[in-house]
NULO-693520 format. One line per 2 residues: number of its first residue (from 0); their letters; for each residue x, y, z of C-alpha. Coordinates in nm, 4 decimals, m for minus. Layout:
BEGIN
NUM	A	X:Y:Z ~ ...
***
This chain:
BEGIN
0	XX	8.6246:9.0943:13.3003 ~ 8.7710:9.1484:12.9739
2	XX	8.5280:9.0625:12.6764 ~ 8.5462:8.9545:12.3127
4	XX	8.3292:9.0911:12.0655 ~ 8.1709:8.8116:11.7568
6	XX	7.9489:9.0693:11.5382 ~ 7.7640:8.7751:11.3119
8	XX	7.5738:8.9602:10.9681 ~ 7.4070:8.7077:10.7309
10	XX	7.5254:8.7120:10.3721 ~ 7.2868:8.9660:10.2651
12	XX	7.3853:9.2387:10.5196 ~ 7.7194:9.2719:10.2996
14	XX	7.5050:9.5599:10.1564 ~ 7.2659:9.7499:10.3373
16	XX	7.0634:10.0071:10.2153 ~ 6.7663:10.1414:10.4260
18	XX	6.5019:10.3586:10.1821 ~ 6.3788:10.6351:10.3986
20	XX	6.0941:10.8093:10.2789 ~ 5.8702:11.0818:10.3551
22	XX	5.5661:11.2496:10.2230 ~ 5.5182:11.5697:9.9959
24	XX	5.7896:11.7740:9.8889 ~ 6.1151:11.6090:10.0961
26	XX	6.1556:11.3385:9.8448 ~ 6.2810:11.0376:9.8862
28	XX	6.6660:10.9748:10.1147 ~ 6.8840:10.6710:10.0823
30	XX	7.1521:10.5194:10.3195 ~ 7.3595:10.2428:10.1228
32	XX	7.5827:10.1079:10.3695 ~ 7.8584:9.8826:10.2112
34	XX	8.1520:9.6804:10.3503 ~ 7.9740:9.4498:10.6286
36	XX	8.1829:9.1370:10.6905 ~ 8.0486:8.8114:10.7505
38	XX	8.2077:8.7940:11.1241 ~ 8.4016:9.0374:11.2894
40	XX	8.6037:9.0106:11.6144 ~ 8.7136:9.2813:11.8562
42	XX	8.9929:9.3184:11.8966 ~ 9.0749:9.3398:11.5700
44	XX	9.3085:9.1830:11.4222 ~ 9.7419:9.3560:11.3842
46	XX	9.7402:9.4637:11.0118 ~ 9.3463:9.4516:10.9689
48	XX	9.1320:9.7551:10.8772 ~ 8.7569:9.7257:10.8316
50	XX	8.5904:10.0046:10.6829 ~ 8.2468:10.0267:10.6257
52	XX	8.1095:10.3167:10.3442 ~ 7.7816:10.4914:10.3634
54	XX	7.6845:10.6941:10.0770 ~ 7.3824:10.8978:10.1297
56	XX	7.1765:10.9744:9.8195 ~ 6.8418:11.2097:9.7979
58	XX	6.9540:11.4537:10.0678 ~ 7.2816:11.6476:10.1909
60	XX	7.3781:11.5186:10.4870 ~ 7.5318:11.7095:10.7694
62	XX	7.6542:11.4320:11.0146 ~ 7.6640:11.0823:10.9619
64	XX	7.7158:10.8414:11.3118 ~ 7.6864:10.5007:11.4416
66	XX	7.4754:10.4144:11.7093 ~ 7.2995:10.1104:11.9280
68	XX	6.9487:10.3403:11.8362 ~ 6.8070:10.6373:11.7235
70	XX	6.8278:10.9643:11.9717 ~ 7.1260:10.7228:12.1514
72	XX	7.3768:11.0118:12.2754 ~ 7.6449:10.7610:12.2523
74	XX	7.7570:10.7155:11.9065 ~ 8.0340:10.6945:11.6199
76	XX	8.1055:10.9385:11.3776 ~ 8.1813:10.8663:11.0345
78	XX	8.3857:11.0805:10.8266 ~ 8.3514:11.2499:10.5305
80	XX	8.5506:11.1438:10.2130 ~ 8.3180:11.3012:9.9543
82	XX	8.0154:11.5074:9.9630 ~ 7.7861:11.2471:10.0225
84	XX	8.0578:10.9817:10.0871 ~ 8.1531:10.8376:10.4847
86	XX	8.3833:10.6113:10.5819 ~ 8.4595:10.4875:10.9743
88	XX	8.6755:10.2119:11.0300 ~ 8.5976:9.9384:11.2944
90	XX	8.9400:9.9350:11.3817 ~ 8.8428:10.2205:11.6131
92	XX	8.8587:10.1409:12.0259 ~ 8.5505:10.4152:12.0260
94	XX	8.3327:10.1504:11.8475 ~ 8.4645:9.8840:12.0968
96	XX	8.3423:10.0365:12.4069 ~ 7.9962:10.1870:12.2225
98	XX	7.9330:9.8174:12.0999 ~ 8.0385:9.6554:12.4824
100	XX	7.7259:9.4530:12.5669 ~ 7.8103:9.2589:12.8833
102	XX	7.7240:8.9356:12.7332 ~ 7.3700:9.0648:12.5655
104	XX	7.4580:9.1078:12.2317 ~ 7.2625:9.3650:12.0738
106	XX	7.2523:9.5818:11.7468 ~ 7.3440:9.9342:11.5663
108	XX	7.3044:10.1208:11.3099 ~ 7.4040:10.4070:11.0901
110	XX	7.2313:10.7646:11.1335 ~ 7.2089:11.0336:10.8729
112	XX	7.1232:11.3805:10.9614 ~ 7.0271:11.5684:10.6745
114	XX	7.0136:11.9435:10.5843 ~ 6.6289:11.9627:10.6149
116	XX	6.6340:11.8443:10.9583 ~ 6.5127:11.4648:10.8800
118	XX	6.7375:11.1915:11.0321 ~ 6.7384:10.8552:10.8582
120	XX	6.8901:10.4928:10.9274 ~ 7.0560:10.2079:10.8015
122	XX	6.8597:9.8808:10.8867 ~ 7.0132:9.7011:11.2460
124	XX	7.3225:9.5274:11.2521 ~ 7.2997:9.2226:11.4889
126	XX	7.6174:9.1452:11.6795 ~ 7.6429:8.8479:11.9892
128	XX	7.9272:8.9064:12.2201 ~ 8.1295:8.5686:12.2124
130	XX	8.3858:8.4167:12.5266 ~ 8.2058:8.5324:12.7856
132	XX	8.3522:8.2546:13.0451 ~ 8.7379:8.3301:12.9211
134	XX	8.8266:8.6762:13.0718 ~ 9.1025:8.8666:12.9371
136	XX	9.4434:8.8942:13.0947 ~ 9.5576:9.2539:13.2357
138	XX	9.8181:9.3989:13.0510 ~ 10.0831:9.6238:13.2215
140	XX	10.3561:9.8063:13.1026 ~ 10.6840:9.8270:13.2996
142	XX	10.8626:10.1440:13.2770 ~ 11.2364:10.1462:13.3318
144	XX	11.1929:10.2600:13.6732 ~ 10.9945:10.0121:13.7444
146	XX	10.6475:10.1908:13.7718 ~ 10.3995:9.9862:13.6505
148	XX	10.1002:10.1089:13.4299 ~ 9.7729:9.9140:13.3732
150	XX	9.6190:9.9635:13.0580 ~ 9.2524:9.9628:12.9836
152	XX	9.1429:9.7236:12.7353 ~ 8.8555:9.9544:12.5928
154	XX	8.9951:10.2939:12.6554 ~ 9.1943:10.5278:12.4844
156	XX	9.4306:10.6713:12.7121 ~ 9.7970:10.5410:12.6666
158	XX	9.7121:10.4449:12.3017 ~ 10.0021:10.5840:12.1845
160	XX	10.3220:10.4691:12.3224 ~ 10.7164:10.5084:12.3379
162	XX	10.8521:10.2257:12.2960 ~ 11.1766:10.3334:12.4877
164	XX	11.0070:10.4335:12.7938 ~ 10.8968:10.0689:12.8177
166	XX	11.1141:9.8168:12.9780 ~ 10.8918:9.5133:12.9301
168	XX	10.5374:9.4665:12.8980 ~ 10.3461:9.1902:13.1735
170	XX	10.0436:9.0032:13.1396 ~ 9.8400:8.9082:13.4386
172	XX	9.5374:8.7751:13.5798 ~ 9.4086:8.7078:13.9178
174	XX	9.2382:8.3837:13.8965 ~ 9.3758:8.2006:13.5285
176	XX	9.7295:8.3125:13.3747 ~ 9.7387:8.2407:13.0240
178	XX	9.8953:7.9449:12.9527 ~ 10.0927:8.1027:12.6629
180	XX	10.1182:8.4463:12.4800 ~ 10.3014:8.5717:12.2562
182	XX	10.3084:8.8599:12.0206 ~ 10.4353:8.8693:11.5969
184	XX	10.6814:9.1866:11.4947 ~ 10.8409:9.1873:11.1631
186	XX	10.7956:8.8043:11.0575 ~ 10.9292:8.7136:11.3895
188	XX	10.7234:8.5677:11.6769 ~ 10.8031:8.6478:12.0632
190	XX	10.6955:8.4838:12.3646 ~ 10.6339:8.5887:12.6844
192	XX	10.8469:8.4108:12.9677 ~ 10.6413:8.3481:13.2811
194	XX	10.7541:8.5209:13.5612 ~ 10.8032:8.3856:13.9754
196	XX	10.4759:8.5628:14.0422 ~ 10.2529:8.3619:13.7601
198	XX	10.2972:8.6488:13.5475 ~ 10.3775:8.6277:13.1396
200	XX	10.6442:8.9375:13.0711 ~ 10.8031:9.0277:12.7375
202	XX	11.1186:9.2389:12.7628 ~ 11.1437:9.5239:12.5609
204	XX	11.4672:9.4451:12.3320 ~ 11.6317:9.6495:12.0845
206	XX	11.5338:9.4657:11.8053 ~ 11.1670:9.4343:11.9318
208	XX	11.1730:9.8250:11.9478 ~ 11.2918:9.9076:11.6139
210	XX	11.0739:9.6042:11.4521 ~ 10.7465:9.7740:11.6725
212	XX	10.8428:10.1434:11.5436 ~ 10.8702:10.0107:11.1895
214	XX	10.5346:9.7902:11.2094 ~ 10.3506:10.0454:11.4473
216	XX	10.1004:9.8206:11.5781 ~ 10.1614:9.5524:11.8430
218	XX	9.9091:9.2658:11.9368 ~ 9.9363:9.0533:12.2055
220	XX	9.7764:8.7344:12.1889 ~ 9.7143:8.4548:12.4232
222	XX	9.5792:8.1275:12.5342 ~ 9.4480:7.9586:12.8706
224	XX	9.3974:7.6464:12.7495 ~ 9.5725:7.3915:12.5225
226	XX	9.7488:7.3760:12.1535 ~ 9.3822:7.3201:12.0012
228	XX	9.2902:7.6294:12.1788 ~ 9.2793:7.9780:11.9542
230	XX	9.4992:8.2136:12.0332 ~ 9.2922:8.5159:12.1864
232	XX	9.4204:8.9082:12.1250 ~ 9.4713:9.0260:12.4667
234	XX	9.5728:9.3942:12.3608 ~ 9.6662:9.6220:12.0576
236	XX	9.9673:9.8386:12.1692 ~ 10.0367:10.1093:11.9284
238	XX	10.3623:10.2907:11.9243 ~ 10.4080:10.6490:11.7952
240	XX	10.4907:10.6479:11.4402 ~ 10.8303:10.7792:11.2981
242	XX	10.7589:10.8195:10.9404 ~ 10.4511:10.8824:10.7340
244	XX	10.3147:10.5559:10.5581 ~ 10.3153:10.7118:10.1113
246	XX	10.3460:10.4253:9.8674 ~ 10.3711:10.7361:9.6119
248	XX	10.4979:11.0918:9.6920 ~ 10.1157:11.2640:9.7730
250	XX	9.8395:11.2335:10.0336 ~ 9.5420:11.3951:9.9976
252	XX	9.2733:11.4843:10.2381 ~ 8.9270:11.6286:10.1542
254	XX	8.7762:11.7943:10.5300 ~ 8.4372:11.9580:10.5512
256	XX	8.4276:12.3116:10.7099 ~ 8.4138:12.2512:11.0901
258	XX	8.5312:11.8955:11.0438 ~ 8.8562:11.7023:11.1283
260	XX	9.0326:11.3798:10.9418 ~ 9.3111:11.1674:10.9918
262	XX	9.6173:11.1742:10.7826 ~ 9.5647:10.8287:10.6167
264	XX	9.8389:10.5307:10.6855 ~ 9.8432:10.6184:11.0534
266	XX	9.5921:10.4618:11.2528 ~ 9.4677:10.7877:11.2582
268	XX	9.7934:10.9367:11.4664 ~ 9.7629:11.2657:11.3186
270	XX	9.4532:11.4584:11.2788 ~ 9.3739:11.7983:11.0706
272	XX	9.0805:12.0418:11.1883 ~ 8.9542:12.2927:10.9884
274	XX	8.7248:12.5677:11.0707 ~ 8.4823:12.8056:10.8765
276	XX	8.5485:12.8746:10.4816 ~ 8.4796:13.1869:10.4958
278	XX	8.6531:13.4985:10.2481 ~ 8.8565:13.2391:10.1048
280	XX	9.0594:13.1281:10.4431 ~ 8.9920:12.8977:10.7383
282	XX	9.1771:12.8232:11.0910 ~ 9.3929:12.4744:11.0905
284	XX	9.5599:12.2773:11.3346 ~ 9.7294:11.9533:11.3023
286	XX	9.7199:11.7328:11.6630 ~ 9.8792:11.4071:11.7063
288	XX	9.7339:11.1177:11.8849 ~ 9.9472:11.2467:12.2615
290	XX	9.7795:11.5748:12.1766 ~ 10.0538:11.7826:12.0795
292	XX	10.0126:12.0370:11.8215 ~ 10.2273:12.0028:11.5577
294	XX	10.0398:12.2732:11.3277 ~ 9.8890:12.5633:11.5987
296	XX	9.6017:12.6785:11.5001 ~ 9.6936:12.9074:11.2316
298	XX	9.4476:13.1121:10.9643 ~ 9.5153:12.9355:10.6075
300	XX	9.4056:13.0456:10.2319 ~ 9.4749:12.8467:9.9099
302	XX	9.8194:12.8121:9.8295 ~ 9.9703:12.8227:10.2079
304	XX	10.2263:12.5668:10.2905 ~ 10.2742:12.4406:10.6429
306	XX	10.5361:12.1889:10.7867 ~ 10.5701:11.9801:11.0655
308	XX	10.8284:11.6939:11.1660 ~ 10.7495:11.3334:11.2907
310	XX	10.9984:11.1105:11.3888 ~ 11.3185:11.2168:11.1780
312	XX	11.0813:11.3466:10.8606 ~ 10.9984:11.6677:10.8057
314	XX	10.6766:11.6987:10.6224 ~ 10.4515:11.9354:10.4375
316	XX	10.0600:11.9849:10.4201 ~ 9.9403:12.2556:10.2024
318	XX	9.5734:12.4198:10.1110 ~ 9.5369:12.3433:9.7381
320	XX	9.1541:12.4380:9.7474 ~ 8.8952:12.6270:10.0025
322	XX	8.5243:12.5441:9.8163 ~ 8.2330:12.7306:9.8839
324	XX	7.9106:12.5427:9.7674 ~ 7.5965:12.7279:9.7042
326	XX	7.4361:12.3765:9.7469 ~ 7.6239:12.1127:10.0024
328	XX	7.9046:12.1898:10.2504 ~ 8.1671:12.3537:10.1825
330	XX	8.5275:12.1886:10.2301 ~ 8.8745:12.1948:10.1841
332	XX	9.0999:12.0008:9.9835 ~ 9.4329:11.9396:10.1559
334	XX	9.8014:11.7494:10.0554 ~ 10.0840:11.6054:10.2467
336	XX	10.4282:11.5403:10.1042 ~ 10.7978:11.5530:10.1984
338	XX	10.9527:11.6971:9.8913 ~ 11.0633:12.0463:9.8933
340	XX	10.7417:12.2456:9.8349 ~ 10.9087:12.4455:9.5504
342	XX	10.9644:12.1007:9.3804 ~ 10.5687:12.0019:9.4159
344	XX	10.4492:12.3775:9.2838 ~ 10.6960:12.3598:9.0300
346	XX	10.4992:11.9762:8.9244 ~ 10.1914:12.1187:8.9772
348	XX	10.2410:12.4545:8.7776 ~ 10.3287:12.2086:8.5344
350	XX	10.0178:11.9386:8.5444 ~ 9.7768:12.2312:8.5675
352	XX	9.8982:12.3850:8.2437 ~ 9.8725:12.0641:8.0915
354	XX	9.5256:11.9840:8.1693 ~ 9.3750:12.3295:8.0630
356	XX	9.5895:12.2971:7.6949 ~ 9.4375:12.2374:7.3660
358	XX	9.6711:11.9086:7.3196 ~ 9.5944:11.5499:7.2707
360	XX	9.8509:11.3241:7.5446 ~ 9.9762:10.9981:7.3981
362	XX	10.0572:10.7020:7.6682 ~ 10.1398:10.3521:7.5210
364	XX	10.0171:10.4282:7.2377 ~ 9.6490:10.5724:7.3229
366	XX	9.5605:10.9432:7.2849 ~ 9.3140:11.0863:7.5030
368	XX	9.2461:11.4453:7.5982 ~ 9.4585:11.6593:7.7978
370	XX	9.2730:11.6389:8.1240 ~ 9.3098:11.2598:8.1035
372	XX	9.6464:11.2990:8.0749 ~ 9.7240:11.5267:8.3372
374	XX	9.5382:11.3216:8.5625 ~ 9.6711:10.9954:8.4631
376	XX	10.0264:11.1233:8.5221 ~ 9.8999:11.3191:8.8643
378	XX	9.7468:10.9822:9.0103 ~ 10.0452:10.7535:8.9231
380	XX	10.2716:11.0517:9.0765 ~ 10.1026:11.0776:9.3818
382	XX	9.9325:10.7254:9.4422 ~ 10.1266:10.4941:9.3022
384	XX	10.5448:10.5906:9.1542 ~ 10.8536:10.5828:9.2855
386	XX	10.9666:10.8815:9.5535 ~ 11.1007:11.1411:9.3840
388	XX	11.2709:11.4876:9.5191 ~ 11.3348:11.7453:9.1777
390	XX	11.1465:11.8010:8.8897 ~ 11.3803:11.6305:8.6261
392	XX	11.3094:11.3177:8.8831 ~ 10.9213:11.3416:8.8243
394	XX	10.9556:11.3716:8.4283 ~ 11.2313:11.1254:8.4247
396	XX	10.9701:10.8858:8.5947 ~ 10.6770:10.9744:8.5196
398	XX	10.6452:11.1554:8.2113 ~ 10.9337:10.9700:8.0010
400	XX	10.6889:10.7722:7.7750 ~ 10.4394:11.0502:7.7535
402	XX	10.4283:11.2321:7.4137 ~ 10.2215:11.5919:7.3338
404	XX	10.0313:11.6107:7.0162 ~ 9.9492:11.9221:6.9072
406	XX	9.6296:12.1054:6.7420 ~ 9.8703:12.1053:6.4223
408	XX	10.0212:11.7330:6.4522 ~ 10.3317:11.8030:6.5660
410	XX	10.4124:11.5273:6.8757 ~ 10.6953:11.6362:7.1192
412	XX	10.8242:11.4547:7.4404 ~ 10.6013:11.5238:7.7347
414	XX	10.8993:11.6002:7.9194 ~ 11.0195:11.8923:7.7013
416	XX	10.6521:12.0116:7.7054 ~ 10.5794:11.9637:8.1333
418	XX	10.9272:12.1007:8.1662 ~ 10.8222:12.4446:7.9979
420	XX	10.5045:12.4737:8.1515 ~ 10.6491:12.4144:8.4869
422	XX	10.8718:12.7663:8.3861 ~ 10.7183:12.9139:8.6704
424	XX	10.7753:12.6947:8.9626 ~ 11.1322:12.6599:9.1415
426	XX	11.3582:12.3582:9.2009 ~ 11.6744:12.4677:9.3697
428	XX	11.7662:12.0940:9.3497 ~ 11.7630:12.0510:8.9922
***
């Protein structure tokens, strides 16, 4: 019987930080654990992602996982986004099944393994498992032959899906068919028509496949009772992704030696592992969520430039820095873009002369150093500005109000100034 999850934290668990302390010479180690809601229900709601942050002060940390209880071999990891920095989201159907109680309820927490051997913890995180007496309908998928495939509420396998190897998609139950479901896809609500059998179905239209590709995630929700009754979320269906999710024209990815990380905007669809930094290279693969390798596992040093295609898009990721730490891990710093990768060296030749001159960089009318600059026009390049695909594109956009003032006085456009020190990139487009 299908279960909902109700994980109730008291207004003063919305930040959690466990003090772990030990005698002598260790010091003192700190887990601040941020981004607890007030209630939380699994499934999770389409569109929703709930991350919570633990920042780990006082120590290096080599792992960081959640778990019912310490020495649990069931557990969570978190990933790295910074050196002491780790994010997981709850979104994740591995949390689901690790947090499944069987109507008990119960607790976790967040472990810290640090370089010295000591592991320390988050306080507990109470959760009660909620709807025990409404089970969950079955979902099925109908494939065009007719083959029909039952899909596991908590597990993982046939998370990613083709839409256009599905005919229409069932909902069933052997002792209480829902009363109603339905499911939400680009503005647009659908309902399930009940079949001779008891059965809800939903066919698989056009329109419902192109609006699912374009939204990627589809949740089916449900009721067994009446109008005042909540709709319940039966299943989240997710469908392979045809394009990479950039509001600007940059992703960036920081991985720890050994480590992995999902391309953000994709539900975690595409993954990158990295192995050793050692001599200045590294082995890297890129897998996507059917386990295909898009990127084989290839050796990689700064500079190198790989591509891959999704969908109709043809994409880049390139190594802009290996790190070696004398003290902490060492990592890799990693970017995705479609542009031509002659276009991005060309911006980056550019930004990178910029930020090491001896020039002051006026925007609306405040100066600031040359660093600032450069990174002010980097972040709204790559986080935040329109696509672009050529260099004149990038200064027309994002450099067109931007003035150099140099050592002397003199002021120029920052667009004459980028466009020089970008001399030694390439642009075949411009």
């Amino acid at each position: 019987m299908e279960s909902r999850f109700s994980l109730l934290a008291v207004g003063v668990y919305l930040l959690l930080v466990l003090h772990t302390a030990s005698a002598g010479a260790e010091g003192r180690a700190t887990i601040k654990l941020e981004g607890v809601p007030d209630r939380l229900e699994f499934p999770i709601a389409r569109g929703r992602n709930l991350v919570l942050t633990a920042t780990v002060r006082g120590g290096v940390a080599r792992s960081v996982w959640l778990a019912r209880q310490s020495g649990d071999s069931g557990r969570v990891m978190l990933t790295a986004v910074d050196e002491s920095i780790f994010q997981i989201n709850l979104v994740d159907p591995a949390v689901g099944r690790l947090l499944k109680s069987g109507g008990q309820g119960g607790k976790f927490q967040m472990f810290a393994e640090l370089e010295d051997g000591r592991v320390i913890a988050t306080i507990p995180v109470y959760f009660s498992e909620a709807y025990r007496d409404l089970p969950s309908p079955l979902v099925y998928l109908i494939a065009k032959d007719g083959k029909a495939e039952q899909l596991d509420h908590w597990s993982e396998e046939s998370e990613w899906l083709d839409p256009a190897a599905i005919m229409r998609i069932e909902l069933r139950h052997p002792e209480q068919p829902p009363i109603l479901a339905t499911t939400e896809c680009a503005g647009r609500i659908y309902k399930f028509k009940r079949l001779a059998s008891g059965s809800l179905a939903l066919p698989m239209t056009k329109e419902l496949r192109e609006a699912w590709r374009k939204q990627v995630i589809l949740e089916l929700r449900y009721r067994h009772g009446g109008t005042n009754e909540k709709q319940r979320i039966a299943k989240n269906l997710f469908c392979v992704p045809q394009s990479l999710v950039m509001k600007g024209n940059v992703l960036r990815l920081t991985i720890r030696q050994r480590g992995s990380a999902p391309i953000p905007g994709l539900y975690t669809f595409l993954r990158v592992r990295v192995g050793d930094i050692t001599r200045g290279q590294m082995m890297l693969s890129l897998t996507d969520g059917m386990q295909k390798q898009l990127i084989g596992e290839v050796s990689a040093k700064r500079g190198d430039v790989f591509s891959f295609d999704l969908g109709l898009g043809n994409y880049h990721l390139a190594v802009d820095a290996l790190v070696n730490q004398l003290i902490g891990a060492d990592h890799c710093e990693l970017a995705v873009f479609d542009m031509q990768p002659a276009v991005r060296a060309k911006i980056e030749a550019a930004l990178r002369a910029l930020a090491s001159a001896e020039v002051k960089v006026l925007i609306a009318g405040k100066e600031m150093i040359a660093k600032q600059g450069a990174d002010r026009i980097r972040k709204q390049f790559e986080n935040e500005g329109p696509r672009v695909e050529t260099f004149k594109q990038f200064l027309k956009q994002f450099a067109a109000t931007a003035k150099i003032k140099s050592p002397d006085g003199e002021i120029v456009p920052a667009t004459k100034w980028l466009s020089k020190a970008g001399k030694n990139g390439s642009d075949t487009s411009q």
